[in-house]
N, CA, C and O atoms as a CHARMM CRD file, in Angstrom:
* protein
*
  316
    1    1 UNK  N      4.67400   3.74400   7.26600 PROA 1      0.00000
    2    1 UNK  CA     3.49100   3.03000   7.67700 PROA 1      0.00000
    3    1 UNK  C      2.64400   3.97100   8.52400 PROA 1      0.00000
    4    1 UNK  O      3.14000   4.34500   9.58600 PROA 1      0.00000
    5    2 UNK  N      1.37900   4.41800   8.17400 PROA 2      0.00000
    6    2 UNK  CA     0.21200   4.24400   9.13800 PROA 2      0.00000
    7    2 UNK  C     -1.12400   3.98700   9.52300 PROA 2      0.00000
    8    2 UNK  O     -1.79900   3.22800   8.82700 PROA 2      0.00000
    9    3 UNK  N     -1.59800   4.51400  10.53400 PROA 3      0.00000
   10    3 UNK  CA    -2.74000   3.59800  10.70900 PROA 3      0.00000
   11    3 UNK  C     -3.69500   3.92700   9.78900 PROA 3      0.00000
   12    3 UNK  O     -3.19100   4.60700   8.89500 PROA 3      0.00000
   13    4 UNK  N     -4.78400   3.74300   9.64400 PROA 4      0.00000
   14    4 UNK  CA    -5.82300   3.81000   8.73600 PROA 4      0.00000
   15    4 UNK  C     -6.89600   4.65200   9.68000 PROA 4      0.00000
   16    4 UNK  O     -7.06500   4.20600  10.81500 PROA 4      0.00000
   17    5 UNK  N     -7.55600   5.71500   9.33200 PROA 5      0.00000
   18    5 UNK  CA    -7.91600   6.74000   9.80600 PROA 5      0.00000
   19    5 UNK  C     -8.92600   6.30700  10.97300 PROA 5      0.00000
   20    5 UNK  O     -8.75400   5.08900  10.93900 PROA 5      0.00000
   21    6 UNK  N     -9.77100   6.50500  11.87800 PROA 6      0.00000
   22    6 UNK  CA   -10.90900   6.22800  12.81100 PROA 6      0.00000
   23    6 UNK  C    -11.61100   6.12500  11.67900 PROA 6      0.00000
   24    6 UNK  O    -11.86500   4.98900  11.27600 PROA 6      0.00000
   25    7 UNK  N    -12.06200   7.25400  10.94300 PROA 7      0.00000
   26    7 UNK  CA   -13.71200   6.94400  10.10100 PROA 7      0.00000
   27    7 UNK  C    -13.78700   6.16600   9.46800 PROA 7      0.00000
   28    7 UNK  O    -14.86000   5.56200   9.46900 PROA 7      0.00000
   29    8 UNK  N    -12.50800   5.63300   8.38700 PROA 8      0.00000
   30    8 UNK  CA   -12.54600   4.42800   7.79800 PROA 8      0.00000
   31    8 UNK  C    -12.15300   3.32200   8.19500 PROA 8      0.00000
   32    8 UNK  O    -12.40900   2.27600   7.59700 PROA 8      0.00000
   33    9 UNK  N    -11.30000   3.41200   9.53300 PROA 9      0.00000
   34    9 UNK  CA   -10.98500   1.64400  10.28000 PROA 9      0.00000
   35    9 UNK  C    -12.00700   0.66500  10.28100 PROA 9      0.00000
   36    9 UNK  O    -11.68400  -0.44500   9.85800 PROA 9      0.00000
   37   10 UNK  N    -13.57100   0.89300  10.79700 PROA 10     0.00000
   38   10 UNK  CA   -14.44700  -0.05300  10.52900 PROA 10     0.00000
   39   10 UNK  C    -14.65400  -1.67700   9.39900 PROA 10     0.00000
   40   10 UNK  O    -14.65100  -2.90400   9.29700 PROA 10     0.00000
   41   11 UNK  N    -14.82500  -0.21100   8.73000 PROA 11     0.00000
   42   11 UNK  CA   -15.11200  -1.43100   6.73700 PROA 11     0.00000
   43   11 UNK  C    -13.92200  -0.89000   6.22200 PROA 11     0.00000
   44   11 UNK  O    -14.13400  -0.33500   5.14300 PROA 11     0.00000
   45   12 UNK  N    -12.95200  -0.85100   6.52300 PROA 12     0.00000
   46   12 UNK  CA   -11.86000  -1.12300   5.27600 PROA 12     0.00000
   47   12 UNK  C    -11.00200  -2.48200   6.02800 PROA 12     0.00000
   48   12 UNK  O    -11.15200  -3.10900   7.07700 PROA 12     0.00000
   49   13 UNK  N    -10.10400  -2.54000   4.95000 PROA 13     0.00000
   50   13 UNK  CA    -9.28800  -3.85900   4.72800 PROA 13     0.00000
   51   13 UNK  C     -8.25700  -3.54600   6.05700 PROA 13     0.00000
   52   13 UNK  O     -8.18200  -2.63300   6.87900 PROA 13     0.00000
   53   14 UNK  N     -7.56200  -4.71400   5.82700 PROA 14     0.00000
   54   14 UNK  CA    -6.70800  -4.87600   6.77400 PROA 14     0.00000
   55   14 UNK  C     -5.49800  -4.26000   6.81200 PROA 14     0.00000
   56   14 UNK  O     -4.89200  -3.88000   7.81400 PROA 14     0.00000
   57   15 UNK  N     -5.10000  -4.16000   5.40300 PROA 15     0.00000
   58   15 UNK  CA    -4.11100  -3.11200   5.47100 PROA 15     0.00000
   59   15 UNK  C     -3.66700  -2.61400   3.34800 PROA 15     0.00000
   60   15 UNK  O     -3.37400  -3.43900   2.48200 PROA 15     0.00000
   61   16 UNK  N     -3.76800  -1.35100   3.19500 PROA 16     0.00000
   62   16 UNK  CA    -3.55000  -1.33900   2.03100 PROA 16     0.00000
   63   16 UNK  C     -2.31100  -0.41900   1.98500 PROA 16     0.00000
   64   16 UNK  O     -1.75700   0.06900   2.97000 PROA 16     0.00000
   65   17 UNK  N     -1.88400  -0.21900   0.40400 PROA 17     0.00000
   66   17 UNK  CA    -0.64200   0.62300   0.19600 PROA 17     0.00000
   67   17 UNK  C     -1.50700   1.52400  -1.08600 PROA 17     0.00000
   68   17 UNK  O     -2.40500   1.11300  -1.82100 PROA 17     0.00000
   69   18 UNK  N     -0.90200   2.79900  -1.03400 PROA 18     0.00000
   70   18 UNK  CA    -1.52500   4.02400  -1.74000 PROA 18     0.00000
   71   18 UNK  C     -0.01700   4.51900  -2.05500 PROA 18     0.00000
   72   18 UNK  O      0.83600   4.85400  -1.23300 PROA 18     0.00000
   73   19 UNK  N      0.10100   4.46700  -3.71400 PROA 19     0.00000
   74   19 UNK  CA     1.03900   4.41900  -4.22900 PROA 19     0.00000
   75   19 UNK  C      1.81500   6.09100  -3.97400 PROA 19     0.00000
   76   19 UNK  O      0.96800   6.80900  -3.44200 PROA 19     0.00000
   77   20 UNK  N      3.03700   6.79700  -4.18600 PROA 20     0.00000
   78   20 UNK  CA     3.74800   8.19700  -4.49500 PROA 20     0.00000
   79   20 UNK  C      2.60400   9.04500  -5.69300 PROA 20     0.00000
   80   20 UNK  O      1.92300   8.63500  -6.63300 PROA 20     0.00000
   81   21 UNK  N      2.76100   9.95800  -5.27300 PROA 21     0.00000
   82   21 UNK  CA     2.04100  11.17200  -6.49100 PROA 21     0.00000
   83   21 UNK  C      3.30600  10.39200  -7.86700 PROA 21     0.00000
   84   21 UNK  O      4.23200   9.58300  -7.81500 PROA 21     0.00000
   85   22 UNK  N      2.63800  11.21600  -8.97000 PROA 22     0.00000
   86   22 UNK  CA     3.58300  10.80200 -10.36300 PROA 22     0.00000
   87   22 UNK  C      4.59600  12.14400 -10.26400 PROA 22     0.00000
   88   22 UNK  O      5.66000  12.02600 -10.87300 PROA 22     0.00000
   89   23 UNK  N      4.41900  13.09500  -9.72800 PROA 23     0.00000
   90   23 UNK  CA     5.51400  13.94400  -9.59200 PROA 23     0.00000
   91   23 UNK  C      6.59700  14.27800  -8.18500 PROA 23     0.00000
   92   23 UNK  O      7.22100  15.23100  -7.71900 PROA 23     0.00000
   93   24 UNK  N      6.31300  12.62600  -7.84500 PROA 24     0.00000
   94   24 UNK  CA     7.34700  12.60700  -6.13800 PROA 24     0.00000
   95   24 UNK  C      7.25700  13.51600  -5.03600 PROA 24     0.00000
   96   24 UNK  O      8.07500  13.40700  -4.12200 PROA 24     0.00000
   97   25 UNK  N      6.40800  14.36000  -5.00300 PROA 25     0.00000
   98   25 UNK  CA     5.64300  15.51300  -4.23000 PROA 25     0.00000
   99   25 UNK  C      5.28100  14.71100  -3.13000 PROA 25     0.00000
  100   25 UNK  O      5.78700  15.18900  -2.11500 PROA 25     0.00000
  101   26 UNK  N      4.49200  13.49500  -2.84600 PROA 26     0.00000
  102   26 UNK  CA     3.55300  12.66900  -1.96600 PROA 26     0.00000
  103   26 UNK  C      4.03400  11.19100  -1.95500 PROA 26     0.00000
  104   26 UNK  O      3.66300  10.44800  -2.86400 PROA 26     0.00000
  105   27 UNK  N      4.95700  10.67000  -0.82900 PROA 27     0.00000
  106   27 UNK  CA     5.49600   9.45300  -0.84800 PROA 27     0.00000
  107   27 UNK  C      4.38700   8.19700  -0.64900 PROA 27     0.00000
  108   27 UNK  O      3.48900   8.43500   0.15900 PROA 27     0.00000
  109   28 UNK  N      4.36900   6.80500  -1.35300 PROA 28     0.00000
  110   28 UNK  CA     3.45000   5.80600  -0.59800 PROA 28     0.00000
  111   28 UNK  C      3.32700   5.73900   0.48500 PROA 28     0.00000
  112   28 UNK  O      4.01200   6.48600   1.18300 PROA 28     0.00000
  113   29 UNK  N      2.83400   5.24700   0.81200 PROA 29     0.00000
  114   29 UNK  CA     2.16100   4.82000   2.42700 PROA 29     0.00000
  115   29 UNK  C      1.48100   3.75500   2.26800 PROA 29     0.00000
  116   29 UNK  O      0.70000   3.56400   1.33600 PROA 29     0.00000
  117   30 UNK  N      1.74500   2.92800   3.23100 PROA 30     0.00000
  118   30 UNK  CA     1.07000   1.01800   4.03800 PROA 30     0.00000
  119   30 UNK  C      0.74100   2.01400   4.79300 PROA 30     0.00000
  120   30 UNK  O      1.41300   2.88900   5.33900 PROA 30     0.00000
  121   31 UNK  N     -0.91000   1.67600   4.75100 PROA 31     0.00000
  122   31 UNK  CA    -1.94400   1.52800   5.91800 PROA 31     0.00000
  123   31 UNK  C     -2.10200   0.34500   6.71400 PROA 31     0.00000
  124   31 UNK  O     -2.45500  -0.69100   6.15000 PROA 31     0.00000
  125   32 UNK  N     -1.90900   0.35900   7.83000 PROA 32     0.00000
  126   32 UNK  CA    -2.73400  -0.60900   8.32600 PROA 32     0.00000
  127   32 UNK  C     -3.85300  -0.40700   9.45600 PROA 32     0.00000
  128   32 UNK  O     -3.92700   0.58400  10.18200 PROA 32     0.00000
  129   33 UNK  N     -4.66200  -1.45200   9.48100 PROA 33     0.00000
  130   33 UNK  CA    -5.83500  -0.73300  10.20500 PROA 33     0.00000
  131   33 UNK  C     -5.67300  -2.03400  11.83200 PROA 33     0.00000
  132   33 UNK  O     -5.50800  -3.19700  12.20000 PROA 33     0.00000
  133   34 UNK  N     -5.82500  -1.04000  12.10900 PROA 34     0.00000
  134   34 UNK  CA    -5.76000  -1.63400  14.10200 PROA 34     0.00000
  135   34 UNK  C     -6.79200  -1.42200  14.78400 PROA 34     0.00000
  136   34 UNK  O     -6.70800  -1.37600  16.01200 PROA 34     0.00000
  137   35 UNK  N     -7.98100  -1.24900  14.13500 PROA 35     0.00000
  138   35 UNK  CA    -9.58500  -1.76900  14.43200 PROA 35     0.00000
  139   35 UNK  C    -10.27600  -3.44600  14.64300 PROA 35     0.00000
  140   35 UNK  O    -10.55300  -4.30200  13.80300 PROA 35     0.00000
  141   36 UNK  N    -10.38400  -3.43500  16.04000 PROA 36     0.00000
  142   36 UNK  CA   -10.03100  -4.72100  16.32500 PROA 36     0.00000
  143   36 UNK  C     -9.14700  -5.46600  15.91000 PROA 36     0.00000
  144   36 UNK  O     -9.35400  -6.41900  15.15800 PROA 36     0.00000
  145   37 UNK  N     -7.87700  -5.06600  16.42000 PROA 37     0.00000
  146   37 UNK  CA    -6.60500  -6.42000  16.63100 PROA 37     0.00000
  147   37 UNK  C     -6.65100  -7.40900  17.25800 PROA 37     0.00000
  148   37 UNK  O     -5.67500  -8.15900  17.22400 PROA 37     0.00000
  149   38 UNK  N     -7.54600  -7.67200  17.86900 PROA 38     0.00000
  150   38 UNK  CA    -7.74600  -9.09100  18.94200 PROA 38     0.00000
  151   38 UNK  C     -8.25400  -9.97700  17.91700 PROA 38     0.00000
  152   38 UNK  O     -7.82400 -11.12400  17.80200 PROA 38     0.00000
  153   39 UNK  N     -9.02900  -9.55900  17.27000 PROA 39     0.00000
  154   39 UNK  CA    -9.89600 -10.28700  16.25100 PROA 39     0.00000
  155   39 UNK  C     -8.97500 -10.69200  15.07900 PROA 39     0.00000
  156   39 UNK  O     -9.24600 -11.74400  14.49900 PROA 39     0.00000
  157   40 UNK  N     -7.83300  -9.90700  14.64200 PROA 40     0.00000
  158   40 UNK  CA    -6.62600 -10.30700  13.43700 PROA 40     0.00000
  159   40 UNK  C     -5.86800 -11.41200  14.09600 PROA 40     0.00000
  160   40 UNK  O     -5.42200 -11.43600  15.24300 PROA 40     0.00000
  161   41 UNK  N     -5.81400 -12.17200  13.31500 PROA 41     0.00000
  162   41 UNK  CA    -4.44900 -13.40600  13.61900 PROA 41     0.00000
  163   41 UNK  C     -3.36400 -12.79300  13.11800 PROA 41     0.00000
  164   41 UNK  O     -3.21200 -12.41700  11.95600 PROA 41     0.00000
  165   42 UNK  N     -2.26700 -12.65700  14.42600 PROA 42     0.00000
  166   42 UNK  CA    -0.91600 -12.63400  14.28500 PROA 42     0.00000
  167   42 UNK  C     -0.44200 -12.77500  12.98500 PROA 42     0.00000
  168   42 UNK  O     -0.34300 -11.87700  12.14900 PROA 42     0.00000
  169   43 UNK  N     -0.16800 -13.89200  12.86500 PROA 43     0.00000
  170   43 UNK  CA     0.86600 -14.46900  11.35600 PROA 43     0.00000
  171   43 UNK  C      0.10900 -13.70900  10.13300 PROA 43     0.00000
  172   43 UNK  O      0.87100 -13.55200   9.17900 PROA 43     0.00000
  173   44 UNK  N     -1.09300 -13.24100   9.94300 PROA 44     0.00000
  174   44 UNK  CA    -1.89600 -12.78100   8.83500 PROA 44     0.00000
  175   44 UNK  C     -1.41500 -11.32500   8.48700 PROA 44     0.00000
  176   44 UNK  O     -1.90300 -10.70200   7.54500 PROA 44     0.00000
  177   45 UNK  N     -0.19400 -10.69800   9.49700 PROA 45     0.00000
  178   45 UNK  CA    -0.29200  -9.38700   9.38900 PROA 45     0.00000
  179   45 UNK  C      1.33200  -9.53500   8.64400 PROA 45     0.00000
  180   45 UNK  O      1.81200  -8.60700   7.99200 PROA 45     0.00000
  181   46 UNK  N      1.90800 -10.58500   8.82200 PROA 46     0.00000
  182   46 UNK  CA     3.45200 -10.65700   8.14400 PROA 46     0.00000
  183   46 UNK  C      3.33400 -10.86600   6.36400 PROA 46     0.00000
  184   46 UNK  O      3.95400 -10.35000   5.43400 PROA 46     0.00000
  185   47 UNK  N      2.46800 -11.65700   6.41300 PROA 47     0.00000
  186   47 UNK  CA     1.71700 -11.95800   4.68400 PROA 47     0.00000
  187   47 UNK  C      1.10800 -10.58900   4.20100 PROA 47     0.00000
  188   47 UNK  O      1.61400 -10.31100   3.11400 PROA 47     0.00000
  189   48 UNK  N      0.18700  -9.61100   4.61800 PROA 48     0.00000
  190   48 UNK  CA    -0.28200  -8.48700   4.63200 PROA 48     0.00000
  191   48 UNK  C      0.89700  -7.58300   4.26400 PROA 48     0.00000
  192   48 UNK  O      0.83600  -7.07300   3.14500 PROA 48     0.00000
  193   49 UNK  N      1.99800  -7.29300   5.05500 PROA 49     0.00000
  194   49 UNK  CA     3.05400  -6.39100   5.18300 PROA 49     0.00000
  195   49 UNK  C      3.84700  -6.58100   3.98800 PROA 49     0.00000
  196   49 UNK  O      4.15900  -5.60400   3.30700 PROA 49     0.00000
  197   50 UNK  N      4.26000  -7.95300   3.62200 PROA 50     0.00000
  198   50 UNK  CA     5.08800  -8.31700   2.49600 PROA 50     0.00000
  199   50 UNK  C      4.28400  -8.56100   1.28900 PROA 50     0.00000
  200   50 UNK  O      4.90200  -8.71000   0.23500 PROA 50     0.00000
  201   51 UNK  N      2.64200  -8.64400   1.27900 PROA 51     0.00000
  202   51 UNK  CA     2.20500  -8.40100  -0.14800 PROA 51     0.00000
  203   51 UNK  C      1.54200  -6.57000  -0.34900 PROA 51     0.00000
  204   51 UNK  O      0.76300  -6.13600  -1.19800 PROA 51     0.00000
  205   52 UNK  N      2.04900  -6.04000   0.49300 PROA 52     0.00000
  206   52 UNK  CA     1.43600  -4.79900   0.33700 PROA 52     0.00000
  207   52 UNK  C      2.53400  -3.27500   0.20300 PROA 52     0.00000
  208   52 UNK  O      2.55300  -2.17500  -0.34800 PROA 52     0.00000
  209   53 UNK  N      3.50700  -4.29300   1.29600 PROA 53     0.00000
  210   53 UNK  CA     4.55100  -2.85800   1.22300 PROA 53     0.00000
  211   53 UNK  C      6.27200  -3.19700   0.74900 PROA 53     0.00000
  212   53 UNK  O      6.82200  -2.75100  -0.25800 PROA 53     0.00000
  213   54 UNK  N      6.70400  -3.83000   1.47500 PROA 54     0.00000
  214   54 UNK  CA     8.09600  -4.59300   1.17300 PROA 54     0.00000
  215   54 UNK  C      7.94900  -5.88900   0.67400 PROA 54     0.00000
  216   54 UNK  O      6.91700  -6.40200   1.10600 PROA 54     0.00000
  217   55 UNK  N      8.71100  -6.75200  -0.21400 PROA 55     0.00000
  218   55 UNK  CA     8.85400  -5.96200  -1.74200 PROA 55     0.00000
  219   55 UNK  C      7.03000  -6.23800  -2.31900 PROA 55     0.00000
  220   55 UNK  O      6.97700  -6.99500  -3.28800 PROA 55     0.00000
  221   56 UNK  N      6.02800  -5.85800  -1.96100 PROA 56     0.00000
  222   56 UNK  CA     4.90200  -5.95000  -2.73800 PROA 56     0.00000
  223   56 UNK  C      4.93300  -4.94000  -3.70400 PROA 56     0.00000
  224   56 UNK  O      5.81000  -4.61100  -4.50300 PROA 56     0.00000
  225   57 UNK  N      3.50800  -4.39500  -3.42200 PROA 57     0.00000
  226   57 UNK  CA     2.69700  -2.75500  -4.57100 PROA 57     0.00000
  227   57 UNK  C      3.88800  -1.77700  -4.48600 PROA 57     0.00000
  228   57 UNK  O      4.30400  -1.10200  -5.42800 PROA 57     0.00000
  229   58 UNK  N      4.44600  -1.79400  -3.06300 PROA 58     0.00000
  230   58 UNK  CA     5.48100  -0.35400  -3.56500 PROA 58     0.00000
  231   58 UNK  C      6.52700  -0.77500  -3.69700 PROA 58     0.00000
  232   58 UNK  O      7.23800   0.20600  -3.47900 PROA 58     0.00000
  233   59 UNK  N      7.26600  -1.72700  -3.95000 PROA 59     0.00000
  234   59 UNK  CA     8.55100  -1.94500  -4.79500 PROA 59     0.00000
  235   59 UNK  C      8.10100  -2.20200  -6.57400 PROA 59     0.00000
  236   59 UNK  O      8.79200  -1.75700  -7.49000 PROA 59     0.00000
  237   60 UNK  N      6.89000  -2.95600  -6.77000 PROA 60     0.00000
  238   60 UNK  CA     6.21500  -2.67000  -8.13100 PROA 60     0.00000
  239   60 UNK  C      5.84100  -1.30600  -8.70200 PROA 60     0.00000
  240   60 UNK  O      6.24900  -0.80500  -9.75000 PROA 60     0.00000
  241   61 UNK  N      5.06300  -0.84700  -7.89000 PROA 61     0.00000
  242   61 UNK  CA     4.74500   0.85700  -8.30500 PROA 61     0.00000
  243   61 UNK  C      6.16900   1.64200  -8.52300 PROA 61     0.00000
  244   61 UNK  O      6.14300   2.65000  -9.22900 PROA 61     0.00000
  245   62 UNK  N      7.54200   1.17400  -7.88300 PROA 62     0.00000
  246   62 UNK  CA     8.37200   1.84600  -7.64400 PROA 62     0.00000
  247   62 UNK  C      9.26500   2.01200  -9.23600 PROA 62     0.00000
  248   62 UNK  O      9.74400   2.95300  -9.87000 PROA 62     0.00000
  249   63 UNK  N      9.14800   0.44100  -9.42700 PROA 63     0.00000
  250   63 UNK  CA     9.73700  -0.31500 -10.42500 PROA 63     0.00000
  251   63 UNK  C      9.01600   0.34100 -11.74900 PROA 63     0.00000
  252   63 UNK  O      9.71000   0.63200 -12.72300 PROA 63     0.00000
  253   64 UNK  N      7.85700   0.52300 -11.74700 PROA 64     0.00000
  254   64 UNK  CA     6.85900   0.67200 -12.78400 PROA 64     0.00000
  255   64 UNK  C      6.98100   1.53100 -13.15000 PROA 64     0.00000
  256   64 UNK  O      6.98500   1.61700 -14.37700 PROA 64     0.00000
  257   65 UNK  N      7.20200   3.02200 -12.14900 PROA 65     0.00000
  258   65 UNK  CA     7.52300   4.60700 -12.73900 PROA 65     0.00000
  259   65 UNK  C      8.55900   4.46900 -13.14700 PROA 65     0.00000
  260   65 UNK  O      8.63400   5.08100 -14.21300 PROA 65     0.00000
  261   66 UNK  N      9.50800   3.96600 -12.89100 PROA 66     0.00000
  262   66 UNK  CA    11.16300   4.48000 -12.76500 PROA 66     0.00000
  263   66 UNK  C     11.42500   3.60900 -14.87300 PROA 66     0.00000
  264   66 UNK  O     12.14900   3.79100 -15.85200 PROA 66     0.00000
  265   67 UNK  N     10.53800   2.91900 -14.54500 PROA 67     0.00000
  266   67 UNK  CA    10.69800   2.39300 -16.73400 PROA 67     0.00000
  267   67 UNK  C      9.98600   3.31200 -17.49100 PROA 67     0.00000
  268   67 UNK  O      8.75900   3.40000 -17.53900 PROA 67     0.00000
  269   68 UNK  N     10.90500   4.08500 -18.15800 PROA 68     0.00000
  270   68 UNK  CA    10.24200   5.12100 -19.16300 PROA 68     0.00000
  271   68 UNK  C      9.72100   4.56600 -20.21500 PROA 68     0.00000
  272   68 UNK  O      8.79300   5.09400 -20.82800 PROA 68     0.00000
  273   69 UNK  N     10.30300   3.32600 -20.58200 PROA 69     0.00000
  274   69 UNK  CA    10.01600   2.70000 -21.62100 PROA 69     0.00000
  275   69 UNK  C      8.42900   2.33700 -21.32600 PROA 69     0.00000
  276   69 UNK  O      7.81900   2.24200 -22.39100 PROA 69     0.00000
  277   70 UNK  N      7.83000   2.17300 -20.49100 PROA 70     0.00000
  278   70 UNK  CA     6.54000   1.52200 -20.42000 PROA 70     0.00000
  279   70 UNK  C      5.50000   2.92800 -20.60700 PROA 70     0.00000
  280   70 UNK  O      5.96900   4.01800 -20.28000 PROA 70     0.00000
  281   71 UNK  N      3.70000   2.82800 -21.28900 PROA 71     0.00000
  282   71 UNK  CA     3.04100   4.16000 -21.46500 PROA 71     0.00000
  283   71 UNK  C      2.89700   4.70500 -19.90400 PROA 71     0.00000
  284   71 UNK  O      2.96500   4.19600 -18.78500 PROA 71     0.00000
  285   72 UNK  N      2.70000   5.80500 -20.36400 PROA 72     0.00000
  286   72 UNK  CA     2.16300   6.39300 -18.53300 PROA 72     0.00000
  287   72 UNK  C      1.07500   5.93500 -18.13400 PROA 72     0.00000
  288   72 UNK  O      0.80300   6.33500 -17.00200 PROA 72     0.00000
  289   73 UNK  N      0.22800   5.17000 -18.64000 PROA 73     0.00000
  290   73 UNK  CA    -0.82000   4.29200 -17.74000 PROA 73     0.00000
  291   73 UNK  C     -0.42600   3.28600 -17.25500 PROA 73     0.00000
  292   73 UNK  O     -0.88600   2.83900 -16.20400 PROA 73     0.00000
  293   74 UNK  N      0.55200   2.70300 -17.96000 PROA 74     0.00000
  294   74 UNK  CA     1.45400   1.59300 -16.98200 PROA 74     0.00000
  295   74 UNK  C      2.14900   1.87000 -15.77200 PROA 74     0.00000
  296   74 UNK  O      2.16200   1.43400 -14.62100 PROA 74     0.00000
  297   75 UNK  N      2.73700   2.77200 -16.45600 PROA 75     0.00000
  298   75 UNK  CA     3.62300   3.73200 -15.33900 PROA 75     0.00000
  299   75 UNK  C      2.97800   4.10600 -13.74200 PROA 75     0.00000
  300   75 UNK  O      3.53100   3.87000 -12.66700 PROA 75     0.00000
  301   76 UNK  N      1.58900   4.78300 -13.97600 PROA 76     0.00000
  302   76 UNK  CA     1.68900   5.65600 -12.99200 PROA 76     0.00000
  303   76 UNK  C      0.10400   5.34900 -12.42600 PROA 76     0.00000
  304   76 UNK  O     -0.36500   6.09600 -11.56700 PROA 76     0.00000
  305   77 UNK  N     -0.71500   4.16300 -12.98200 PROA 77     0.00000
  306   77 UNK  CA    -1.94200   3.43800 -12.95100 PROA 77     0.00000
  307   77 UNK  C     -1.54400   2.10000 -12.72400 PROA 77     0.00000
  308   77 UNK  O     -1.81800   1.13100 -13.43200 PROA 77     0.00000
  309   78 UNK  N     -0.77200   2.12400 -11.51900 PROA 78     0.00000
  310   78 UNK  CA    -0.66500   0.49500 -11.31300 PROA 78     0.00000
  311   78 UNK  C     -1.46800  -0.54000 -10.36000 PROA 78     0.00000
  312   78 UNK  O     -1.28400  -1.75500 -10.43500 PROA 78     0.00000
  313   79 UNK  N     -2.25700  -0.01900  -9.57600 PROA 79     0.00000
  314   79 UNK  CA    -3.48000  -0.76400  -8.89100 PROA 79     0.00000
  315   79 UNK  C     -4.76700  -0.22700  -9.05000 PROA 79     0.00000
  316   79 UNK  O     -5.73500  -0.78200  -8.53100 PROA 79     0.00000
């Protein structure tokens, strides 16, 4: 997990996941952004965490490479 950069904390989302390179070189990463936290409701960040990182996009993305059987746009183009 980390934070989401200063220049883009403003206008981006609340928290996204940016899947592994296709050659395991560059692991995912959950962003989350902590640009105004007073302003986020609590409970909104547990829904966030579990549709984005555990088991969300990167247990899917994870799932998605690891089936050879599927084309490599399935594979490795999953959000």
């Amino acid at each position: 997990m980390r934070e989401v950069e200063a220049f883009r904390a403003k206008s981006a989302a609340g928290a996204q996941y940016d899947g592994p390179s296709a050659d395991g070189a560059r692991p995912g990463v959950f962003y989350v952004n902590t640009f105004n936290l007073k302003a986020q409701p609590i409970f909104g960040m547990e829904t966030l965490s579990l549709h984005e990182a555990s088991p969300g996009h990167h247990v899917q993305i994870a799932i998605a490479q690891e089936d050879t059987a599927l084309p490599k746009f399935r594979r490795f183009n999953t959000h």
